[in-house]
Steps between C-alpha positions, in 0.01 A plus 500: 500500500756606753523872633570693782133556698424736772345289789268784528366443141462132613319550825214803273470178264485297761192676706246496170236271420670219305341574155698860539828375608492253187459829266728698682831203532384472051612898509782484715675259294374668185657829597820325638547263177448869294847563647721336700624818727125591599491548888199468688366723802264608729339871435241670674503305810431186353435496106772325308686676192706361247778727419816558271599869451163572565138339606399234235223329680337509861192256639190529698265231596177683531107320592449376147835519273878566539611848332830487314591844452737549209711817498602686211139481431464763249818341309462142466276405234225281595434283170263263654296717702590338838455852663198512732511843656746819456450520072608858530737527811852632429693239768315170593257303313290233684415151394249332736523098510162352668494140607530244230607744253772406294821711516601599146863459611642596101351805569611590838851370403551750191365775691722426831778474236424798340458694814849364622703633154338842584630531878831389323485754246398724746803391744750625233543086330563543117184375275715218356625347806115520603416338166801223559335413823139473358576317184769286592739726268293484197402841377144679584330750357507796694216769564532851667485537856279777661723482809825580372461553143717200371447208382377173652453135407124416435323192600238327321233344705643144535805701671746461192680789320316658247568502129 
């Protein structure tokens, strides 16, 4: 998958043990096939986030596991109980990925998807040009949105629209 990547992303990859940087290239694509305008940075002096109107996803290689911290925590429903730590924070959600753990990558995708819609929605993007973008133009269910109050385009957990 082709997209624009921030050498610094690379070169945090780059420096973890090789089991980590195999879980954490699986996420960056993930996020980046989600949508096609993520951007990628570095935050915090060196932790990479995954952004589009708003934090979707950011990495840390830690002794034992990678954390994938999923924003809009409190939002994005978590069907198949891939959340590790966070259950009750209002912002970011943690999922903790240990070595030669499988990533459930269906999961992931519908939530990074999900999260995505609601930074649109929140950036002022109508909920059916959201749902266009997430269904290909076929129509989604829609469910209310605690952030604005409208209406956005539900995933289910293999990352297609809802019925």
């Amino acid at each position: 998958m082709a997209y624009a990547r921030d050498p610094r992303v690379d070169a945090y990859i780059d420096a973890l043990p090789d089991w980590q940087q195999v879980i954490c290239r699986e996420i960056r694509d993930l996020v980046h096939a989600a949508d096609g305008e993520v951007t990628e940075t570095i935050k915090f002096t060196n932790r990479p986030y995954f952004a589009l109107h708003g934090n979707i996803c950011a990495l840390l290689g830690t002794k034992d596991h990678v954390n994938v911290f999923l924003y809009d925590g409190a939002i994005v429903p978590d069907p198949e109980n891939i959340i590790t730590s966070g259950h009750g924070n209002k912002t970011a959600r943690t999922v903790a990925i240990r070595q030669g753990e499988a990533i459930n990558a269906p999961a992931l995708t519908a939530m990074f998807k999900q999260t995505i819609a609601n930074n649109r929605l929140a950036a002022g993007e109508s909920s059916s040009a959201i749902s266009e973008r997430l269904t290909g133009h076929l129509p989604g269910r829609t469910i209310p949105c605690r952030v604005s109050g409208a209406a956005r385009p539900s995933l289910d957990s293999a990352g297609g629209h809802g019925d």
